[in-house]
SERO-4910 file (N, C-alpha, C, O; in steps of 0.05 Angstrom, whole numbers):
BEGIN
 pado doro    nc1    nc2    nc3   cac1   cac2   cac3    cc1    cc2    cc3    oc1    oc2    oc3
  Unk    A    463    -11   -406    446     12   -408    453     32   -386    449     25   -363
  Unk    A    464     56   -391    474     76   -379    443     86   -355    419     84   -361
  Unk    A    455     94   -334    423    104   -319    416    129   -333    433    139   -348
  Unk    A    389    141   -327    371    165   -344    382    185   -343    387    193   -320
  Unk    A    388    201   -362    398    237   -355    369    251   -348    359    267   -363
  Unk    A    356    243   -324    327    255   -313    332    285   -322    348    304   -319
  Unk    A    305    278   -337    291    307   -342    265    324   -323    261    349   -320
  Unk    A    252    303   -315    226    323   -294    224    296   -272    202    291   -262
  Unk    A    254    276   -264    242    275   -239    235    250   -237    228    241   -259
  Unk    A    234    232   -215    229    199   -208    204    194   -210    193    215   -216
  Unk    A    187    176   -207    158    171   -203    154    143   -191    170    124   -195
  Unk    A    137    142   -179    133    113   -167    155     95   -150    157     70   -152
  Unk    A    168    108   -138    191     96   -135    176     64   -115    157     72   -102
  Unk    A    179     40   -112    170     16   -108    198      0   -101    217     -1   -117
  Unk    A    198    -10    -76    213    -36    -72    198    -61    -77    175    -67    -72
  Unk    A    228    -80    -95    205    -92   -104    231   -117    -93    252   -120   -105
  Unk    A    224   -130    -73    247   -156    -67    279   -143    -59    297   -160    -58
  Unk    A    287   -113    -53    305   -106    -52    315    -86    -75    335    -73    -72
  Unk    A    299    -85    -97    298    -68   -115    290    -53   -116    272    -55   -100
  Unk    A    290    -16   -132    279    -11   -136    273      0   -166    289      6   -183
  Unk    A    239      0   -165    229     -1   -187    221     32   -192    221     42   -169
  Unk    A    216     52   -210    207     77   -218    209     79   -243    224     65   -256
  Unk    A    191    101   -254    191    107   -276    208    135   -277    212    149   -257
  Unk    A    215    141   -302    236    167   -302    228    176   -334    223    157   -349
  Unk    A    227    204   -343    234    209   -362    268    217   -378    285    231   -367
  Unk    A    270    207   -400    300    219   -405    306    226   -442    288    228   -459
  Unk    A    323    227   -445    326    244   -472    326    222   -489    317    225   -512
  Unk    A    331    205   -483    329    176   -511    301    161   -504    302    141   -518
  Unk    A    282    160   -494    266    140   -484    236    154   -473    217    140   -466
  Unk    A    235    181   -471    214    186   -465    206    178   -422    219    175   -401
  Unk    A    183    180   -429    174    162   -405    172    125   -405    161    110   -422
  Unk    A    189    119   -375    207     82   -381    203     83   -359    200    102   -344
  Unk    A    202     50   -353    197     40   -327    240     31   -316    259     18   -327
  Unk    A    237     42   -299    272     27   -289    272     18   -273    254     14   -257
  Unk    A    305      9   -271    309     -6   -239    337      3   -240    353     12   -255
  Unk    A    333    -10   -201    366     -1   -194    368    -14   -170    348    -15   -155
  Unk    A    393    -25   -162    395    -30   -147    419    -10   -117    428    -18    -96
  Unk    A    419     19   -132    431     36   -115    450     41   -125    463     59   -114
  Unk    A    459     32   -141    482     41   -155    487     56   -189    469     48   -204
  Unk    A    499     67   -197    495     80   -228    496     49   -246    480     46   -265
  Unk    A    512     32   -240    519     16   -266    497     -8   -263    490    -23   -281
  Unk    A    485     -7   -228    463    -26   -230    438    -15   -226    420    -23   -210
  Unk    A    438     14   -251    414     30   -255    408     29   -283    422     38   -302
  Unk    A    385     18   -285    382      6   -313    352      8   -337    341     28   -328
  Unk    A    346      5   -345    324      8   -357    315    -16   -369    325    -29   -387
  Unk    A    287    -21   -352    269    -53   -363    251    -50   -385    248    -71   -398
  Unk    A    234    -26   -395    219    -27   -409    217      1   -419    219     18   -401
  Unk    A    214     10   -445    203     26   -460    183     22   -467    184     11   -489
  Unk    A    146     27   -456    130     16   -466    122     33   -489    115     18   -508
  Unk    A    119     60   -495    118     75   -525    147     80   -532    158     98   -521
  Unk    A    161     61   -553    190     62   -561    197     88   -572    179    101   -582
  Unk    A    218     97   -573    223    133   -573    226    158   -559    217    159   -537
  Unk    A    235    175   -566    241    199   -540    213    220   -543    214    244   -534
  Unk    A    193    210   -554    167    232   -565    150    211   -548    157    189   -557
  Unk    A    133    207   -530    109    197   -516     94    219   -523     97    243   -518
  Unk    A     66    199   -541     49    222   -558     30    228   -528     35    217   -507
  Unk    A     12    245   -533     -7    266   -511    -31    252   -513    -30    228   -516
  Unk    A    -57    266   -513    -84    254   -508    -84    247   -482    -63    244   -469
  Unk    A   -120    243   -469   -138    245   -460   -134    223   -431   -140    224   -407
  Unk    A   -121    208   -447   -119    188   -421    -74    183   -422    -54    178   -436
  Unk    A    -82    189   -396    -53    172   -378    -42    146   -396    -57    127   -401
  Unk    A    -18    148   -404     -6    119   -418     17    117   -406     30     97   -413
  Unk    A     29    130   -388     57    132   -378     58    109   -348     41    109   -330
  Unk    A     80     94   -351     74     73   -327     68     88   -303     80    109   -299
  Unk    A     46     77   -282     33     88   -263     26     55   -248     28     34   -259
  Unk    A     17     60   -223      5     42   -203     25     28   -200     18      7   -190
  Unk    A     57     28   -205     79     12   -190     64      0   -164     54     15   -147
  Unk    A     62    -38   -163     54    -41   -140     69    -67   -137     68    -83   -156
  Unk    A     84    -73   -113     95    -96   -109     77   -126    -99     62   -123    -80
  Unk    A     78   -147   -108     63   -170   -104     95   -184   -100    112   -179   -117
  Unk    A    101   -203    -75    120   -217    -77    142   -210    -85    151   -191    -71
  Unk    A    155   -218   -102    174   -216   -126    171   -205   -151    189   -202   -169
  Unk    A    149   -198   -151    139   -186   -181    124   -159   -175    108   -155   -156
  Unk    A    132   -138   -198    118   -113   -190     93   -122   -219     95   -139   -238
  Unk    A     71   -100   -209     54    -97   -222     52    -72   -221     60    -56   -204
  Unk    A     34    -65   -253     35    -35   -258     15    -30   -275      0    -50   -275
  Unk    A      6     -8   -292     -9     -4   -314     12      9   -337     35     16   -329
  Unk    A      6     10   -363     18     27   -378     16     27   -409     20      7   -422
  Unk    A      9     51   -421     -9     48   -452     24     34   -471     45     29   -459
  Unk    A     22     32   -488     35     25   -513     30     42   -537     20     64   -537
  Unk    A     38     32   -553     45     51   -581     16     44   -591      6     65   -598
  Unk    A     -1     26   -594    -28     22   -600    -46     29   -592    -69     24   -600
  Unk    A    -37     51   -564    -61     74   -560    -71     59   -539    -89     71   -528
  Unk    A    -68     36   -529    -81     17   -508    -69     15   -486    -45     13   -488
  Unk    A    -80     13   -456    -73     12   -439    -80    -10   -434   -100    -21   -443
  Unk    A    -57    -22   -415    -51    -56   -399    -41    -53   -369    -28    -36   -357
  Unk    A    -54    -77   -362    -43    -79   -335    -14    -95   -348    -14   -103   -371
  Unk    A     14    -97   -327     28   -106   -330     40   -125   -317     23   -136   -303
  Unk    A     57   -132   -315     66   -150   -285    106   -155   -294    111   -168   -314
  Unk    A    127   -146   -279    153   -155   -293    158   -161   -269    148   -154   -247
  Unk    A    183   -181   -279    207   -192   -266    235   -180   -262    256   -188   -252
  Unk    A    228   -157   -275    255   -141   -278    268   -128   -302    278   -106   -306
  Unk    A    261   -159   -320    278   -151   -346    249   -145   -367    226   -145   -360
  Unk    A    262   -139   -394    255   -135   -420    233   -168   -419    210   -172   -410
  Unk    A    246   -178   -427    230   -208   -429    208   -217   -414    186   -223   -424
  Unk    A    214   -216   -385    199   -216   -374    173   -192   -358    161   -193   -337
  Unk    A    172   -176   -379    150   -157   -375    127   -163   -398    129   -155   -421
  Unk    A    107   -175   -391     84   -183   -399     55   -169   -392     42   -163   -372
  Unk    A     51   -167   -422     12   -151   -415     -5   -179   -404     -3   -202   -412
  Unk    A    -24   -167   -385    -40   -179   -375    -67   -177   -379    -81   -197   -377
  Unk    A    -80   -148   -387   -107   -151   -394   -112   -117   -394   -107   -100   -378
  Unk    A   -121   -116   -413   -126    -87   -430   -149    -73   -419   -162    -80   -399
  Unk    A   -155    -50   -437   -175    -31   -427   -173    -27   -397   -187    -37   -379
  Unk    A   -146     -5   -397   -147     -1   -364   -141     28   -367   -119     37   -372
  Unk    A   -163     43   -362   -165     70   -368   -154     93   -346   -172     96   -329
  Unk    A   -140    103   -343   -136    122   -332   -152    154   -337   -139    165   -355
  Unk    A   -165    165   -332   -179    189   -344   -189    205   -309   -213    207   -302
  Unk    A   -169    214   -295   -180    224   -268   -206    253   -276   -224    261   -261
  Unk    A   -200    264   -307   -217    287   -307   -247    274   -310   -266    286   -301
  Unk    A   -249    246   -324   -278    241   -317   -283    223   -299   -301    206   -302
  Unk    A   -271    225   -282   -275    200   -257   -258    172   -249   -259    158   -229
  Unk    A   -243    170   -272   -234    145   -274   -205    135   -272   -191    146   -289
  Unk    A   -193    120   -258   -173    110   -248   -172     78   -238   -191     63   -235
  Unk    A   -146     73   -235   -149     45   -233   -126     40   -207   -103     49   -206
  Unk    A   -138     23   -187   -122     19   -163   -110     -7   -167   -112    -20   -187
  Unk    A    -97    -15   -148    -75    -35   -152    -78    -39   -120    -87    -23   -103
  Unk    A    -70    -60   -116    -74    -73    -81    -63    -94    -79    -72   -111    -95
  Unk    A    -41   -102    -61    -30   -138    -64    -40   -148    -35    -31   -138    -15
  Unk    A    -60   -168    -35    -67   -184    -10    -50   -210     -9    -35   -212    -28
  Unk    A    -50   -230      8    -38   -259     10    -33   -265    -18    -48   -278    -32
  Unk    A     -5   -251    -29     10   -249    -64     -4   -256    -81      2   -276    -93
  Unk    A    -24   -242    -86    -48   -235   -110    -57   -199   -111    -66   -182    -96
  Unk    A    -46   -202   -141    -52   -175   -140    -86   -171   -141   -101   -187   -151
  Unk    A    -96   -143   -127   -133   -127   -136   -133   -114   -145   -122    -94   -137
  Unk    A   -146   -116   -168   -152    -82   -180   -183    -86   -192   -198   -106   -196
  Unk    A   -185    -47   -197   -210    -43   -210   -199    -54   -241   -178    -67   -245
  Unk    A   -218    -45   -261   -221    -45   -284   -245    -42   -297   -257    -63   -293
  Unk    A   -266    -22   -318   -285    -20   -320   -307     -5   -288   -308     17   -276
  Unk    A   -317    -26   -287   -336    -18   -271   -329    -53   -253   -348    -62   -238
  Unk    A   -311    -66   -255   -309    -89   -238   -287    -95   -219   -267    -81   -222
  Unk    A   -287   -110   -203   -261   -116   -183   -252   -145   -202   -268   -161   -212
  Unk    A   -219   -146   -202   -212   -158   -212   -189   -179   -189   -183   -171   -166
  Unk    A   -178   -205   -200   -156   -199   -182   -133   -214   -203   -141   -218   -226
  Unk    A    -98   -227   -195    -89   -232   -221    -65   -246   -204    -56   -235   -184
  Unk    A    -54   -271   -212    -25   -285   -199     -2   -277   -221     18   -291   -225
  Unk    A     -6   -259   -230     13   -256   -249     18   -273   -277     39   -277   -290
  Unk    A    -12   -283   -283    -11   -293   -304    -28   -285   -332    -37   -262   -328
  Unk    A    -36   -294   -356    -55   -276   -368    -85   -300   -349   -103   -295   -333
  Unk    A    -74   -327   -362    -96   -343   -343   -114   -336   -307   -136   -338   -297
  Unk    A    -86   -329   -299   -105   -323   -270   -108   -293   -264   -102   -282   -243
  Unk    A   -120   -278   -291   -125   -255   -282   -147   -256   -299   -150   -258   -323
  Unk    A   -168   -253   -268   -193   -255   -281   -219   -236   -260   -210   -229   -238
  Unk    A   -244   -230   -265   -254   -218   -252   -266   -231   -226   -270   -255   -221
  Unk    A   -270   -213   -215   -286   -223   -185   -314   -218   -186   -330   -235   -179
  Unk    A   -321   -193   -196   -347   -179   -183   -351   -156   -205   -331   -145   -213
  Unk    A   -372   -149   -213   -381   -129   -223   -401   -111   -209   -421   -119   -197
  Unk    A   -393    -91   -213   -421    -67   -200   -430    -46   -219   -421    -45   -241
  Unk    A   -448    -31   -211   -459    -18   -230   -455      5   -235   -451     24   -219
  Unk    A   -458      4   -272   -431     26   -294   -452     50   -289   -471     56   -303
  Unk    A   -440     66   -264   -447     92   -257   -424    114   -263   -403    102   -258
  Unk    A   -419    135   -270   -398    149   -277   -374    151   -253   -384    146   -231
  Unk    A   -359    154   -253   -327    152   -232   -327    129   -234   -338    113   -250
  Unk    A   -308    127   -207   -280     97   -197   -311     83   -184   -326     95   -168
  Unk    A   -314     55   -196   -330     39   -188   -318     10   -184   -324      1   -206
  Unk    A   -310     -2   -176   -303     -3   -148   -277     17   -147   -262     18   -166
  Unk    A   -273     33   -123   -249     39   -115   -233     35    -87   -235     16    -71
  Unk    A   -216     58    -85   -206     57    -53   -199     26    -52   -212     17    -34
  Unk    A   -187     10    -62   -182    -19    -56   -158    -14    -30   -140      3    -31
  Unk    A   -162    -33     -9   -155    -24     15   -148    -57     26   -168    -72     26
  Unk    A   -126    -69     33   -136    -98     53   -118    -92     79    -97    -80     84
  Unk    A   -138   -108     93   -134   -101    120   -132   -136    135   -151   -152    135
  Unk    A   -109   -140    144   -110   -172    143   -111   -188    120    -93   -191    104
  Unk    A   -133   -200    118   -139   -222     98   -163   -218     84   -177   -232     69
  Unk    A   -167   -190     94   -200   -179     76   -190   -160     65   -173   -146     76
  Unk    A   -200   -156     38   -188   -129      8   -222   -118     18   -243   -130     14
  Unk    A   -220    -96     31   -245    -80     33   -237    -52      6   -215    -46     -3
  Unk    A   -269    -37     -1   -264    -25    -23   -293    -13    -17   -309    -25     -2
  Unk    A   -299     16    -30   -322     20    -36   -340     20    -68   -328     28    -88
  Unk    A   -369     11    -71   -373     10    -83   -399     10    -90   -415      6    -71
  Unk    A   -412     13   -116   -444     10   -112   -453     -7   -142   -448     -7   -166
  Unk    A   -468    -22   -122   -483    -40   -139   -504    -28   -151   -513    -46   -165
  Unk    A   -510    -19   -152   -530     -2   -161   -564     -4   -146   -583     -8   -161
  Unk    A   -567     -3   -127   -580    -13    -96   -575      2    -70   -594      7    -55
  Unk    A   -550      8    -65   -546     17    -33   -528     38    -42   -516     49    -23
  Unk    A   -523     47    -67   -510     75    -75   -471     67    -62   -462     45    -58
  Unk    A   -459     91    -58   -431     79    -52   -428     75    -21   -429     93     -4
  Unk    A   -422     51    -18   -418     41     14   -393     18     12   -381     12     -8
  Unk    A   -390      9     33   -359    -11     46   -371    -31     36   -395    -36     41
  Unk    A   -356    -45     21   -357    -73     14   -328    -96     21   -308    -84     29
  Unk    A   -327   -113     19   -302   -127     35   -301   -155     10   -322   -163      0
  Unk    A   -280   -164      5   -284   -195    -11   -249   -211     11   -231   -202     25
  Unk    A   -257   -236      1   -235   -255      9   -216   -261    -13   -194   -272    -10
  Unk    A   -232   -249    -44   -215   -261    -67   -232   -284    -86   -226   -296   -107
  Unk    A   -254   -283    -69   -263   -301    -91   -301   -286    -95   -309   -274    -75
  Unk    A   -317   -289   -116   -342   -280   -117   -360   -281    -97   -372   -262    -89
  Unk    A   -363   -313    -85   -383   -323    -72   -372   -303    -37   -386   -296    -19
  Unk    A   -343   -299    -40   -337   -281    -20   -338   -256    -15   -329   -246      6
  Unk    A   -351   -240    -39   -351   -216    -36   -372   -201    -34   -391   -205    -50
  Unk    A   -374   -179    -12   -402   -181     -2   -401   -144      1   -380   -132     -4
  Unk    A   -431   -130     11   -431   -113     27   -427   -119     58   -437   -138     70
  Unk    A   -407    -96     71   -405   -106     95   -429    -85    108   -449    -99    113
  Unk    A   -433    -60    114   -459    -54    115   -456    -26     89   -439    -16     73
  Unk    A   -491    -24     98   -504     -2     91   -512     19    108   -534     22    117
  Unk    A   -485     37    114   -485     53    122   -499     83    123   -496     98    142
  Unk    A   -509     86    109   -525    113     95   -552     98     84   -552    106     61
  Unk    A   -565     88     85   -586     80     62   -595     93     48   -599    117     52
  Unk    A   -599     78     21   -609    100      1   -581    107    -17   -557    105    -14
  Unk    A   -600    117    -40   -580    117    -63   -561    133    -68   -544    133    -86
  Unk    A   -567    161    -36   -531    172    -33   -507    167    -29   -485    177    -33
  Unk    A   -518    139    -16   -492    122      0   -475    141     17   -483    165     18
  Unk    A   -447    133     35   -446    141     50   -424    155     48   -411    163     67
  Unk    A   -420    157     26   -384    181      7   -358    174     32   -347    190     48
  Unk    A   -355    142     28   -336    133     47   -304    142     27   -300    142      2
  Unk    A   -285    149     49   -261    163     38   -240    152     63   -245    138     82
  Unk    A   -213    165     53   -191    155     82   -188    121     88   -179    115    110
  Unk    A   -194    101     69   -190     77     81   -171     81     91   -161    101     81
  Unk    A   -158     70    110   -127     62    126   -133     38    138   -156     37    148
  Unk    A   -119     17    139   -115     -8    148    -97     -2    171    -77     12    165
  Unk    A    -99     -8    191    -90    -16    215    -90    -50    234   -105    -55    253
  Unk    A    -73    -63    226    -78    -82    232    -94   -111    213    -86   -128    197
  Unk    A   -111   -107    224   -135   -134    213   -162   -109    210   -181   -121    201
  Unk    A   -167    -85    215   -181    -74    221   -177    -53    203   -153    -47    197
  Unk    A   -206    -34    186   -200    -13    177   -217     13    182   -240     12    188
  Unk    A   -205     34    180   -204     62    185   -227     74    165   -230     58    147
  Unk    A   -238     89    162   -250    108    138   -271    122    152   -284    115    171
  Unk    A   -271    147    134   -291    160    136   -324    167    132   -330    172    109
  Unk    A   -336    167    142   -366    164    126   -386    179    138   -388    174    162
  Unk    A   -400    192    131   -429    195    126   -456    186    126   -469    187    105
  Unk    A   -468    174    152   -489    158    156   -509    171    150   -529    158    152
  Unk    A   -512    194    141   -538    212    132   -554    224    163   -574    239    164
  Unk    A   -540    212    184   -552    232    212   -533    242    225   -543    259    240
  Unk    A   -499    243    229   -486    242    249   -465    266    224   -446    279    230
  Unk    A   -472    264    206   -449    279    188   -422    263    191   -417    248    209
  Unk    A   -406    269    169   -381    255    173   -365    245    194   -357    262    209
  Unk    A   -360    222    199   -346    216    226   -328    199    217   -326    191    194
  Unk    A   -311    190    241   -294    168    231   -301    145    236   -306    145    261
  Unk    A   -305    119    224   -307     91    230   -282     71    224   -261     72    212
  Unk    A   -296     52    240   -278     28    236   -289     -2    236   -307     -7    253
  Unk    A   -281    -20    220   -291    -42    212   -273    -70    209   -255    -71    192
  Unk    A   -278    -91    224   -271   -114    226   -280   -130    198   -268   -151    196
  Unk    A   -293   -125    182   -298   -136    154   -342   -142    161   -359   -145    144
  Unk    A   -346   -140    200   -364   -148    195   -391   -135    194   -380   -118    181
  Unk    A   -420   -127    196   -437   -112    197   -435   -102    228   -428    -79    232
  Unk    A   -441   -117    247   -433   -103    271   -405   -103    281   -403   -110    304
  Unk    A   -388    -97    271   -363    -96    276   -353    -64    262   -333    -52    271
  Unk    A   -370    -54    241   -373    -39    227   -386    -11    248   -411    -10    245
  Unk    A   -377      5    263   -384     15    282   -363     47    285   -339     49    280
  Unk    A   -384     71    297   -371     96    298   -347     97    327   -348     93    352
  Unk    A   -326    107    303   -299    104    329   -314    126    352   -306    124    376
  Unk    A   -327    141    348   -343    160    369   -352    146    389   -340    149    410
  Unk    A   -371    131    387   -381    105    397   -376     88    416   -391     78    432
  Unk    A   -348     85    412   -341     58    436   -316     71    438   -304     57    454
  Unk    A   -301     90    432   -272    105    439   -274    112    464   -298    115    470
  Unk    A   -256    118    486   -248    133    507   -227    145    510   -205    137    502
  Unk    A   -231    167    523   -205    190    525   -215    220    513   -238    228    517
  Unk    A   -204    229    503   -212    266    500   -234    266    478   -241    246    464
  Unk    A   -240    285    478   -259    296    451   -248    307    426   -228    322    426
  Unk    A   -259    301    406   -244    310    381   -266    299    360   -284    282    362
  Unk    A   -256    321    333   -282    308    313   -268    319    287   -247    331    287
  Unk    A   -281    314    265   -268    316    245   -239    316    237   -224    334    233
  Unk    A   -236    281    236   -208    276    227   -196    262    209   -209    243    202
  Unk    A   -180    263    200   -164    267    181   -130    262    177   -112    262    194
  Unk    A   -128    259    153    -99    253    144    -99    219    163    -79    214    177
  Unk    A   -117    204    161   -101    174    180    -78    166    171    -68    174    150
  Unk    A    -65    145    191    -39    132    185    -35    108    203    -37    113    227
  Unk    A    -29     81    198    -23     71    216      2     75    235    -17     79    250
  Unk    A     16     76    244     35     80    262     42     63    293     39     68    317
  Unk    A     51     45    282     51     16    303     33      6    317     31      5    342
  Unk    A     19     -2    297      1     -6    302    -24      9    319    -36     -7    333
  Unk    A    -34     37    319    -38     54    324    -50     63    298    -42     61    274
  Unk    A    -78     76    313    -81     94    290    -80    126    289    -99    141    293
  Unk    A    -48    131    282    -50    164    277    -65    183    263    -69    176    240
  Unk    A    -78    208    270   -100    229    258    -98    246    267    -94    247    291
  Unk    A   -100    271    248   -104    296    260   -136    310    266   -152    295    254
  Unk    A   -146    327    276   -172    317    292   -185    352    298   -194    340    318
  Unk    A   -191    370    299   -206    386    322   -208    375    352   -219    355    361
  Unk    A   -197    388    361   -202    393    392   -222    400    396   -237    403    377
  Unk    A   -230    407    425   -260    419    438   -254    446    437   -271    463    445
  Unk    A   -225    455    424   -231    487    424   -219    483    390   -206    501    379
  Unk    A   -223    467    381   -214    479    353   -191    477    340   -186    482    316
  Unk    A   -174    465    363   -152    468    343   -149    443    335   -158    422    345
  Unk    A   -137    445    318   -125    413    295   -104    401    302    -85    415    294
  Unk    A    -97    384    311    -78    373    327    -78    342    326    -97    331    316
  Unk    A    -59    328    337    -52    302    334    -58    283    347    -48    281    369
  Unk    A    -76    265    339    -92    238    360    -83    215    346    -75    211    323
  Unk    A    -85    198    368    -73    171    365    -94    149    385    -97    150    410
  Unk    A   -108    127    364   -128    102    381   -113     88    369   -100     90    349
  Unk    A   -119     65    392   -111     48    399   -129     21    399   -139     12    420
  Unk    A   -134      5    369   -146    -18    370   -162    -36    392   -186    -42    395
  Unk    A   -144    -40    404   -135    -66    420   -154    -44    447   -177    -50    454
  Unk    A   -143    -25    457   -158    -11    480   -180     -6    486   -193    -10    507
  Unk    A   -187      7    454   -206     32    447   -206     53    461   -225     63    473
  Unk    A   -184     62    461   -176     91    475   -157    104    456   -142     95    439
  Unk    A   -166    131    466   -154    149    448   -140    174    465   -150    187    484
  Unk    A   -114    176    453    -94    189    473    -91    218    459    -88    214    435
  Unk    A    -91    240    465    -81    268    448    -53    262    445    -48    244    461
  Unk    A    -31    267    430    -17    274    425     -1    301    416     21    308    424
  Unk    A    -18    316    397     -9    343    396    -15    370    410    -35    368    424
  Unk    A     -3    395    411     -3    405    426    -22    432    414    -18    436    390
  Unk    A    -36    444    422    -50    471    410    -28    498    418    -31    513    438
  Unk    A     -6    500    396      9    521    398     15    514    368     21    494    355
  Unk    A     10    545    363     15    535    326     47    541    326     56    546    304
  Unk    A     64    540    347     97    539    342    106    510    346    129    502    344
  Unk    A     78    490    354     91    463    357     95    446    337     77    446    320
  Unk    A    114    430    331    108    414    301     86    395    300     82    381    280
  Unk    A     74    393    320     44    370    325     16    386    325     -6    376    332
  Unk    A     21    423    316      3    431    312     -9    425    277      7    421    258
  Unk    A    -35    425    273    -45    430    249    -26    401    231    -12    407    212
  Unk    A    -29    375    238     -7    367    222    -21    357    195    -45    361    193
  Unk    A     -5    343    172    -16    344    147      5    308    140     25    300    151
  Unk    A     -5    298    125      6    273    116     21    258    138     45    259    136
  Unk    A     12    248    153     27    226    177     40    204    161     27    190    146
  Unk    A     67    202    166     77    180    146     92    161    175    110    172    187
  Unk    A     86    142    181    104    122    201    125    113    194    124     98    174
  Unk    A    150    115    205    174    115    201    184     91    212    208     86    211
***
């Protein structure tokens, strides 16, 4: 199989064991999931999931999406010619690309999307209104937890940080707040209730750093700030709080960055600039400079290199 004469461009590009995995559109095949190993003749094509160069339109996403690596095996979503969307799971080839479990809706105009997360080589995902998780089998892909069928991504943000898959979500009780599981039901819990009450606390920005995670939230007194959470209720605490070093507030774009957590932030005069805490310290160092000719002024997507 000759590689794609790309028409609009790579997607998802995923290492998957030394591979890489993406989807591409091209003139015989439509939108296809491929692989390559860097070279043209070991650039290849694993799956056509709607067979043909016409991938019909409508309402919901059918084109492979959520490329996510588990181990040796990628996992993905992607509709078929039956109008149905599946989670997926391949090995590479034709043969070994197998549906795993249906009704997996993509629809971002009414809320709805589906995350993908690999903890200790088990894949997480939403689906419906529940957390799921899956070994790559149809047998061990099964649900964890259900919450309550309120309109949008219920559970979302799936995030693991160490050995805890933290996520937000609402049971229909404490509205949307941080919840954390180990992988199994009896393990999956609220870690707090941060906002009380049925606004919840419009938690956003997970970033994992470490064993420890990052996000944003809304306690309903302090306005948006940044937190961080060990998986536990008092561990669950405003980086404002127990940080030392300069002042700064409203931040944004996180990243881990060796272990470090990179953000861009307001200064005490305003400007937007580059901060970096430090777990292990709890100190927080400036990094960027307030000259909008610096490249550490105003920065946008921190990617660690």
């Amino acid at each position: 199989m000759k590689a794609p004469q790309v028409c609009d461009g790579l997607n998802g590009l995923t290492d998957v064991d030394g591979a890489l995995f993406f989807d591409a559109r091209d003139a015989a095949h439509g939108v296809a999931l491929w692989k390559s190993d860097g070279t043209p003749s070991g650039t290849r094509l694993v799956k056509d999931f709607i067979p043909g160069s016409i991938d019909p339109g409508g309402p919901f996403a059918r084109d492979p999406r959520h490329l996510t690596a588990v181990g040796d095996r990628l996992f993905l979503t992607s509709g078929t010619g039956d109008f149905e969307t599946y989670l997926w799971t391949t090995d590479g080839t034709e043969a070994g690309t197998i549906p795993l479990k249906g009704g997996m809706v993509t629809d971002t105009r009414e809320g709805f999307d589906n995350d993908l997360e690999a903890m200790g080589g088990t894949l997480y995902f939403n689906a419906g209104f529940s957390l799921w998780r899956s070994d790559g089998t149809v047998a061990g892909t099964r649900e964890i937890k259900s919450f309550a069928p309120i309109p949008g991504w219920n559970p979302n943000s799936l995030t693991a940080a160490g050995d805890t898959l933290f996520f937000a979500a609402n049971d229909g009780q404490h509205g949307m707040e941080l919840w954390a599981s180990d992988g199994t039901a009896q393990g999956t819990r609220l870690v707090r209730d941060v906002n009380p009450g049925a606004p919840g606390a419009s938690i956003s920005d997970m970033t994992a750093v470490g064993g420890e995670l990052f996000f944003n939230a809304d306690d309903g007194r302090d306005g948006r700030q940044l937190w961080m959470s060990d998986g536990t209720a008092a561990g669950t605490r405003m980086v404002k709080d127990i940080a030392s070093g300069p002042g700064w507030t409203a931040a944004g774009d996180l990243s881990d960055v060796g272990g470090r957590l990179a953000y861009s932030a307001l200064d005490l005069q305003q400007n937007r600039v580059l901060f970096s805490f430090d777990p292990a310290s709890l100190s927080v160092d400036r990094i960027g400079r307030a000259d909008v000719l610096d490249a550490s002024y105003d920065p946008k997507a921190i990617v660690s290199i």
